[in-house]
C-alpha positions as CSV (number, residue, x, y, z in Angstrom):
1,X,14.9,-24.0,-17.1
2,X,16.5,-26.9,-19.5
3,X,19.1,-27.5,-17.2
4,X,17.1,-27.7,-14.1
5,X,14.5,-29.6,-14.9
6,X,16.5,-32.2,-16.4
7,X,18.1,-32.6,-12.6
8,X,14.8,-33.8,-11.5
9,X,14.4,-37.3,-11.0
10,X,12.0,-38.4,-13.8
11,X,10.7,-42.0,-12.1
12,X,8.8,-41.6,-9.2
13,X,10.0,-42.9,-6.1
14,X,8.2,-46.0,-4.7
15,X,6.3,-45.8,-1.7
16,X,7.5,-47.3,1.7
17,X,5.6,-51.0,2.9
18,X,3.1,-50.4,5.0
19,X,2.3,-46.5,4.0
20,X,-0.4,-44.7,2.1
21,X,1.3,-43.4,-1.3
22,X,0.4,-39.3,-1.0
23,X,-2.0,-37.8,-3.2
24,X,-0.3,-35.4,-6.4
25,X,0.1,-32.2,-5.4
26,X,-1.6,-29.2,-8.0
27,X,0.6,-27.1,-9.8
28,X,-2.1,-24.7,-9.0
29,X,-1.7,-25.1,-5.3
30,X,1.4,-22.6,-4.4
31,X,-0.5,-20.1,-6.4
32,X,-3.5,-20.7,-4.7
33,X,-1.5,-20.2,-0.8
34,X,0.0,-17.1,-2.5
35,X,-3.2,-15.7,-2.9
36,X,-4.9,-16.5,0.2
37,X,-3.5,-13.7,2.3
38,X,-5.3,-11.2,2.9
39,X,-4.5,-7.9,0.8
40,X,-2.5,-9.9,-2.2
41,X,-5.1,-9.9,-4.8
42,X,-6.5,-6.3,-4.6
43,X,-2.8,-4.7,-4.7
44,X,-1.6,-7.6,-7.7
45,X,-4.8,-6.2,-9.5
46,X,-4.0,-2.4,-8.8
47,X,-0.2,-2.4,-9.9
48,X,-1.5,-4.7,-12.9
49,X,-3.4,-1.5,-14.0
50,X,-0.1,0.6,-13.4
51,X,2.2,-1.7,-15.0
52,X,1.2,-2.3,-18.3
53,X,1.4,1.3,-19.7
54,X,5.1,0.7,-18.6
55,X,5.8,-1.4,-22.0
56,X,3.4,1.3,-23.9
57,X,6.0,4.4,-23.1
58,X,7.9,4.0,-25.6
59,X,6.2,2.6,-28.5
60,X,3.7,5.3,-28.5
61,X,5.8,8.2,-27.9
62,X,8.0,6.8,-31.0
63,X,4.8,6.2,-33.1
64,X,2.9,9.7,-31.6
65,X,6.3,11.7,-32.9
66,X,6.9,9.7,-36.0
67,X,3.5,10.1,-37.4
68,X,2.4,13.9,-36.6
69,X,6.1,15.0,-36.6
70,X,7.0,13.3,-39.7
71,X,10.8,12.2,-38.6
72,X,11.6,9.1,-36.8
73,X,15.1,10.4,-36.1
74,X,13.3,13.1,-33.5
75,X,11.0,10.1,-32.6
76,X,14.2,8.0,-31.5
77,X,16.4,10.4,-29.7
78,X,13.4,12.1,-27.9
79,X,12.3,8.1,-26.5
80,X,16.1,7.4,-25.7
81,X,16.5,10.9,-24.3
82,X,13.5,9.4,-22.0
83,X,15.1,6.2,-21.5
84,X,18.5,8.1,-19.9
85,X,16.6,9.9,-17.4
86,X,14.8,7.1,-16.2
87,X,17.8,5.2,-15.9
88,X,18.8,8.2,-13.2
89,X,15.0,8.7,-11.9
90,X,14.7,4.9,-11.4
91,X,17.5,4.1,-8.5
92,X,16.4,7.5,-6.7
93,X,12.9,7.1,-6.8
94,X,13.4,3.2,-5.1
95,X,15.7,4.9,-2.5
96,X,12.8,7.2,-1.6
97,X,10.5,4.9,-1.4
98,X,12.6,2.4,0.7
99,X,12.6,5.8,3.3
100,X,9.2,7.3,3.0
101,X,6.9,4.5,1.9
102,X,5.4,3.4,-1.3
103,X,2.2,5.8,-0.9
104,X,4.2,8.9,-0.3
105,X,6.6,8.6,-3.4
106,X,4.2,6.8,-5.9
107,X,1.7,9.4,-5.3
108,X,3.4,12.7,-6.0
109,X,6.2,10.5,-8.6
110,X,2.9,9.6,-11.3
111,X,1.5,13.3,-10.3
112,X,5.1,14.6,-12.1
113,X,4.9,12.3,-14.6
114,X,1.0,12.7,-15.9
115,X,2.3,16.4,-16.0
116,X,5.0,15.7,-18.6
117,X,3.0,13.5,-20.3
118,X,0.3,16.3,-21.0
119,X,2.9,18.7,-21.9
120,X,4.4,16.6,-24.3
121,X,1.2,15.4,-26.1
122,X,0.3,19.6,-26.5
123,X,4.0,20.2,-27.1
124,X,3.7,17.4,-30.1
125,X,0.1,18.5,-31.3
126,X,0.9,22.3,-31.4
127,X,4.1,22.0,-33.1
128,X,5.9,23.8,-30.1
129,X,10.5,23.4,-31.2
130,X,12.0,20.2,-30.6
131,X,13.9,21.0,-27.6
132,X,10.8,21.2,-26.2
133,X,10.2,17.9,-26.7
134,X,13.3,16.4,-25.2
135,X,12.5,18.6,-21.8
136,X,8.7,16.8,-21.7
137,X,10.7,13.6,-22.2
138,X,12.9,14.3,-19.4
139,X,10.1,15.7,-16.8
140,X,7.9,12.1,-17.6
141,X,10.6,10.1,-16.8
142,X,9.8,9.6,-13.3
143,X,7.9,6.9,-13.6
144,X,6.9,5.0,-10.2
145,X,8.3,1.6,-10.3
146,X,5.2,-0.7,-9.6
147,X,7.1,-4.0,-10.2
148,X,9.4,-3.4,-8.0
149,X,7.2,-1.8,-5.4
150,X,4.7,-5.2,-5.9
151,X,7.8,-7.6,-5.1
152,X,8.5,-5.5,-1.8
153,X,5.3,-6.2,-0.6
154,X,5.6,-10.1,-1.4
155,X,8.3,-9.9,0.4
156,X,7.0,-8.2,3.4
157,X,4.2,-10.3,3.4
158,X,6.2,-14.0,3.3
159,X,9.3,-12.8,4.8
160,X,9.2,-16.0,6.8
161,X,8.5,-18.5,3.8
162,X,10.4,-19.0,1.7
163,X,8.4,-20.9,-0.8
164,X,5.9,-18.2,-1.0
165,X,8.3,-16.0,-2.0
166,X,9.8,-18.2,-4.7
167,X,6.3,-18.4,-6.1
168,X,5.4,-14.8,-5.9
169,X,9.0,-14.3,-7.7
170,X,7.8,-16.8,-10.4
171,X,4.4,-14.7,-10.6
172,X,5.5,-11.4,-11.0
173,X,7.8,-12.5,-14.2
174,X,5.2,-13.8,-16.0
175,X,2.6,-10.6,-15.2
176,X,6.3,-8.8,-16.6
177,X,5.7,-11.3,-20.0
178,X,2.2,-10.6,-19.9
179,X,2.7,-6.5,-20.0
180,X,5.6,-6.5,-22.7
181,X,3.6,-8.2,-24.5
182,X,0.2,-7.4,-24.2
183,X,1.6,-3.4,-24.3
184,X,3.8,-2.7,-27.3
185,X,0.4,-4.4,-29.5
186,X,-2.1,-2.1,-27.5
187,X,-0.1,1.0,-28.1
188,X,0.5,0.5,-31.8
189,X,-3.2,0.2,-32.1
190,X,-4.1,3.0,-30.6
191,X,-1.8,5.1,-32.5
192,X,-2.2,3.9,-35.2
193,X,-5.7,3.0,-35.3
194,X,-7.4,6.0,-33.6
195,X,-5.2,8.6,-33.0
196,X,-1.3,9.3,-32.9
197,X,-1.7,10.5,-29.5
198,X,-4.3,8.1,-28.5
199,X,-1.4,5.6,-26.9
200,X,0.3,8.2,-24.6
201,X,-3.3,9.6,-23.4
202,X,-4.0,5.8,-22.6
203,X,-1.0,4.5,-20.8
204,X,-0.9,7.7,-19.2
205,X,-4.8,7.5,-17.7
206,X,-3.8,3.6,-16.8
207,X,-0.7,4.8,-15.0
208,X,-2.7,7.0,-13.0
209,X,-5.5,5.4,-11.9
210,X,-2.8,1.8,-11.5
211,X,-1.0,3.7,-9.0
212,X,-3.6,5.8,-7.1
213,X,-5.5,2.6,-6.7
214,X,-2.0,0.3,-5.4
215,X,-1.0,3.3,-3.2
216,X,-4.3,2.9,-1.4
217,X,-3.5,-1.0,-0.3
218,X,-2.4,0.4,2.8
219,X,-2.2,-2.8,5.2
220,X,-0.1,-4.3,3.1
221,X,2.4,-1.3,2.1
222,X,5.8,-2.7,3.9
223,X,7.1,-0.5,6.6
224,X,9.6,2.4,5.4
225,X,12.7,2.5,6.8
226,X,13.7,6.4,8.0
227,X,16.9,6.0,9.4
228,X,19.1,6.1,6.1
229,X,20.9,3.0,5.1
230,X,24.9,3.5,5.5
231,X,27.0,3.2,2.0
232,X,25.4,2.6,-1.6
233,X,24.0,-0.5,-3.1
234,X,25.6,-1.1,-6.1
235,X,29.1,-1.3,-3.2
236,X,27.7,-4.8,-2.5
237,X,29.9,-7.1,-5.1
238,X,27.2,-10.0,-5.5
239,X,24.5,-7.1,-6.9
240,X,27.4,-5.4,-9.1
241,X,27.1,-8.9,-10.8
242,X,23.3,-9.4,-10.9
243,X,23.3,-5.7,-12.5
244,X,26.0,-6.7,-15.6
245,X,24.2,-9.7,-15.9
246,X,21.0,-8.0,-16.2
247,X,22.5,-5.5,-18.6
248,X,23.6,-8.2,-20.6
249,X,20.8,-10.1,-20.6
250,X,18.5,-6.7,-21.9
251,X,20.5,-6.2,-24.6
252,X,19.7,-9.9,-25.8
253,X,15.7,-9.0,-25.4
254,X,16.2,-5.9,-27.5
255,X,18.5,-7.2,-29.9
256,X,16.5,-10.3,-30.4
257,X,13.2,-8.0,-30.7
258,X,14.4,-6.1,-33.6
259,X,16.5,-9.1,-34.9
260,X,13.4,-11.0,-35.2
261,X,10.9,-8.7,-36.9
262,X,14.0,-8.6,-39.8
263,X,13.9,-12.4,-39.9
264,X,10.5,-12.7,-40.5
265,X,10.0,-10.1,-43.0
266,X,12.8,-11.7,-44.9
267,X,10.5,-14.2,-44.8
268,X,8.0,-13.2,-46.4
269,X,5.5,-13.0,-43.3
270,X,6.2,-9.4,-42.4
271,X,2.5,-9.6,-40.8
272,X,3.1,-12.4,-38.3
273,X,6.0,-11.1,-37.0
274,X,3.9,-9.9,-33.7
275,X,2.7,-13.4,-33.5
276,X,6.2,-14.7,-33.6
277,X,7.4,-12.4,-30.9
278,X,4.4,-13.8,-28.8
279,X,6.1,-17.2,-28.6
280,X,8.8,-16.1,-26.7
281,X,6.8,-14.4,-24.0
282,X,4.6,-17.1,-24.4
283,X,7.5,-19.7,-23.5
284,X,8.9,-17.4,-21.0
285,X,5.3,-17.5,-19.2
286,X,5.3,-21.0,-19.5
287,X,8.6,-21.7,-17.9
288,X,7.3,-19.0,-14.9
289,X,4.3,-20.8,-14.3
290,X,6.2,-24.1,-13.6
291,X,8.9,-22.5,-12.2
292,X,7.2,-21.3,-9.4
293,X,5.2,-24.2,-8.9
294,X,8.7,-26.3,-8.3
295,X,10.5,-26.3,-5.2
296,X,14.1,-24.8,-6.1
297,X,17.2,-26.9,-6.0
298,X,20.6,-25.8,-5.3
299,X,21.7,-22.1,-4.9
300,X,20.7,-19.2,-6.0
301,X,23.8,-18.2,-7.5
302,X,23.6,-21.8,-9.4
303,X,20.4,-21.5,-10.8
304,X,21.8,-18.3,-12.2
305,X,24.6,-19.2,-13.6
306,X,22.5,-22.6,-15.2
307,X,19.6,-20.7,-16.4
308,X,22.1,-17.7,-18.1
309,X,23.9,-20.7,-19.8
310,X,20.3,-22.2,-21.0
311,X,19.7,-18.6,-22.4
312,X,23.1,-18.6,-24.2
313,X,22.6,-22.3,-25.5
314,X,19.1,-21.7,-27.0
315,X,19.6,-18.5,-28.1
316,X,22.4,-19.9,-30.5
317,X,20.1,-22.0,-31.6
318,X,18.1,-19.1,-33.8
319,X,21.4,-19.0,-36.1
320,X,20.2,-22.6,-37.9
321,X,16.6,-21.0,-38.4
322,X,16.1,-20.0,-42.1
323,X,12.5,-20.6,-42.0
324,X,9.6,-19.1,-40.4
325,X,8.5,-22.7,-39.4
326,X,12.0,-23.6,-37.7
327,X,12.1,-20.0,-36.3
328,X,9.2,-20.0,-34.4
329,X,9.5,-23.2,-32.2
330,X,13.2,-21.8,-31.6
331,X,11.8,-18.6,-29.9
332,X,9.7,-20.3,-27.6
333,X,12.5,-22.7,-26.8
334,X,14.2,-19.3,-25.8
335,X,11.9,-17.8,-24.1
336,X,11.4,-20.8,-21.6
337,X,15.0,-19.7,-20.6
338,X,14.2,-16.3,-19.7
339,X,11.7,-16.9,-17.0
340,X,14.0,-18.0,-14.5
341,X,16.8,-16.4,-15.3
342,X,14.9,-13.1,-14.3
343,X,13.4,-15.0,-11.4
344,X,16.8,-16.0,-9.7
345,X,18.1,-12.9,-10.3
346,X,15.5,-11.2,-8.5
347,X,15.6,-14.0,-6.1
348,X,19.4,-13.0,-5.4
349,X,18.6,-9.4,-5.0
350,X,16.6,-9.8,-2.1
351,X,18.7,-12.1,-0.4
352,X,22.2,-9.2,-1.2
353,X,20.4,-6.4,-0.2
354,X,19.4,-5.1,3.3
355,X,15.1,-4.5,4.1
356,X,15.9,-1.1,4.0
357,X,17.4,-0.8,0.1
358,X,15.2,-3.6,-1.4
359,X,13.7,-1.1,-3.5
360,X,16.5,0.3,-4.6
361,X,18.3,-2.5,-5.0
362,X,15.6,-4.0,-7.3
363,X,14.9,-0.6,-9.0
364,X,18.3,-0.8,-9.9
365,X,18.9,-3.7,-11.5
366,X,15.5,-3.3,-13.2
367,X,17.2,-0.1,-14.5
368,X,20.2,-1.9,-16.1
369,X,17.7,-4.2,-17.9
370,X,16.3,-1.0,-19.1
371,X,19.4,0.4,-20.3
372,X,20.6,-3.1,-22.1
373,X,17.4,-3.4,-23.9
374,X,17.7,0.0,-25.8
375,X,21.4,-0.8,-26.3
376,X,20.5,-3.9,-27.8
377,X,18.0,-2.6,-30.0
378,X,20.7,-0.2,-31.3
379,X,23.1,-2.9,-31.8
380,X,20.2,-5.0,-33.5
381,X,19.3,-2.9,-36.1
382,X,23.1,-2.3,-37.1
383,X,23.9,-5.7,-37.4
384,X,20.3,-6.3,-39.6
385,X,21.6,-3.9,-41.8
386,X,25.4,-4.8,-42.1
387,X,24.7,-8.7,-41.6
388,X,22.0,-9.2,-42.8
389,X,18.4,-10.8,-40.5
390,X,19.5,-14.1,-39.9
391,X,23.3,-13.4,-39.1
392,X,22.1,-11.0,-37.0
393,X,20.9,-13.5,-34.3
394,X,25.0,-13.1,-33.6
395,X,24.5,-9.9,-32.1
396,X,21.6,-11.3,-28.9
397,X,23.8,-14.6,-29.0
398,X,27.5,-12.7,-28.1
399,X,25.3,-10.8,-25.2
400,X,24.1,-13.8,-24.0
401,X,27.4,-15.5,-24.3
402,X,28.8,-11.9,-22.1
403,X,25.3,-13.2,-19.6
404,X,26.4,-16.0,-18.8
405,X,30.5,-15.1,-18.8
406,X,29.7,-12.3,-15.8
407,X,27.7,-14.8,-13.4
408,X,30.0,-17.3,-14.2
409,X,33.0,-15.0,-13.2
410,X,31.0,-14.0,-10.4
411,X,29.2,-16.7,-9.0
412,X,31.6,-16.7,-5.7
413,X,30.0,-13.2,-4.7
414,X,26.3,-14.1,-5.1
415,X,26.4,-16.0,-1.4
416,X,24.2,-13.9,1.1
417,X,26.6,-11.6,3.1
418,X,29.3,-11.5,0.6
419,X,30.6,-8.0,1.7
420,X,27.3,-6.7,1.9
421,X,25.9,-3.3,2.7
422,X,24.8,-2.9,6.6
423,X,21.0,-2.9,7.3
424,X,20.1,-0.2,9.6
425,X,17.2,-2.0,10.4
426,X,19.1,-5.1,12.1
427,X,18.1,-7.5,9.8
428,X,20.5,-9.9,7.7
């Protein structure tokens, strides 16, 4: 975001003898055109509902197991044991969906999952053998992708603008900032607060009635594609990158995450530290907002390549913090690089990958995000404990330094085409 809005020109140009200077555009004014067409609201609002118990999952299964259980250990390989099969569920689900149609999938997918879900709250409360537990984890994980589904229908709906599209990109990142962080603090709440179990029930119910109510927006559901799509997705050499760099780019969120919390309790302000995590969704939002408010300049695969390098350069930064008060600004200096890092990225998937594998394509890469942020976390928390909190800002700045080294190695296969898998459909 540093790097491409220092490329704008900073004076205005002067108007031309004999014109009328044109009035300033609102920021608010893409946003606004996004919105007009008819369907967008009702389905953002739906998947809204659906997409926030996403970043609840795991929190309150971790907290639900810990507390009743008495054993964090079980809590932790039970939530990564959930975190695996989703990383399987995720692409398969997409490719369904990209066949059948959202409605068909979504439907029956959150059916599957509210039934793990209530087996493993009983399977917790009744103190059924831990194997148990990792089966429930394993039958929830089929979680219906709402994010990914939302974006398909932005993309169905402005396939011929593509403006809108960057600004529905830009949108749908910072409802992504919103839930992460809106949904860990919910969760512990609950748990904590009025019942161990009181998180899953929640995000469960929210999950539910989110996707019954999106799967209903049936004018705007993008066609499915039946005929099945020759060859795999991840055999298209500009996504391979997108995914690396995605899995790179997770493990910096969850290293940073549990980096952070360290930091500040070595700080003495243990109880901020949720606060302090805030600012860097707060700066990613931020950055999303203008983002998609700004026309975008030069390639795709350039704005990549520059916004993974921003990430690298500001998340080096957090090694000179040894004070809450220099931390904090930091973070949000951070997070104003994420934003469109993940916007680009998502920008790049839809221009690799054929109509008829955009779900897949996305669910994909969303998936190795997934996976990088739990890796992360793990490699967090051993570098907190053999570094030390603030060294340990090495450990999200070497996987953002690996960020931006993929998409710089391959920013020659993020061009449109660049042996790309066939579209059954005809489209390029």
């Amino acid at each position: 975001m540093i790097l491409f809005l220092a490329s704008r020109p900073v004076v205005p140009r002067p108007a031309r003898p004999g014109t009328t200077p044109r009035h300033r555009r609102s920021p608010l004014t893409p946003y606004r055109r996004l919105f007009a067409a008819p369907g967008a609201l009702a389905f953002t609002l739906a998947a809204f509902v659906g997409r926030l118990p996403g970043s609840m999952l795991g929190v309150s299964t971790v907290l639900m197991i810990a507390t009743v259980r008495d054993s964090y250990a079980l809590a932790g390989a039970v939530s990564a044991t959930g975190v695996a099969a989703t990383a399987i569920a995720g692409p398969l689900l997409g490719r369904l969906v990209d066949r059948y149609g959202q409605a068909r999938v979504a439907v029956p997918a959150v059916l599957v999952f509210v039934a793990g879900a209530i087996a493993m709250v009983l399977c917790v409360r009744l103190g059924t053998p831990a194997w148990t537990l990792f089966c429930c984890a394993v039958g929830s994980s089929g979680v219906p992708s709402l994010g990914s589904m939302t974006r398909a229908r932005w993309a169905a709906l402005h396939r011929d603008d593509p403006a809108a599209r960057h600004t529905a990109a830009s949108f749908e990142q910072v409802v992504d900032e919103v839930c992460f962080m809106a949904g860990p603090a919910l969760a512990m709440v609950l748990c904590t607060a009025v019942h161990p179990e009181a998180g899953l029930v929640t995000a469960m119910a929210l999950l539910l009635v989110g996707t019954l109510l999106f799967a209903a927006q049936l004018r705007t559901e993008p066609p499915p594609h039946p005929r099945p799509a020759r060859g795999r997705v991840l055999l298209t050499p500009g996504l391979r990158v997108v995914l690396m760099t995605f899995l790179a780019t997770g493990a910096v969120f969850g290293s940073m995450e549990v980096t952070t919390v360290a930091a500040v309790g070595s700080y003495g302000g243990s109880t901020a530290s949720s606060a302090v995590l805030a600012l860097q969704a707060a700066g990613s939002c931020a950055a999303g907002l203008a983002f998609g408010a700004l026309p975008p300049r030069g390639t795709a695969g350039g704005r990549l390549v520059a916004g993974v390098a921003a990430m690298a350069l500001t998340v080096l930064l957090l090694l000179t913090a040894h004070s809450l008060a220099a931390l904090a600004p930091l973070l949000f200096l951070a997070g104003m690089a994420t934003a469109p890092t993940m916007i680009t990225g998502m920008t790049l998937v839809h221009r690799l990958v054929p109509a008829a594998r955009l779900n897949e394509g996305m669910t994909t890469v969303y998936t190795g995000l997934l996976i990088g942020i739990s890796t992360g976390a793990a490699a967090g928390g051993w570098t907190v404990d053999h570094l030390g909190p603030t060294s340990a800002y090495l450990t999200p700045a070497s996987a953002a330094a690996l960020a931006f080294a993929i998409a710089w190695a391959g920013r020659g296969r993020l061009r449109p085409g660049y042996g790309a898998v066939p579209d059954p459909s005809g489209r390029s």
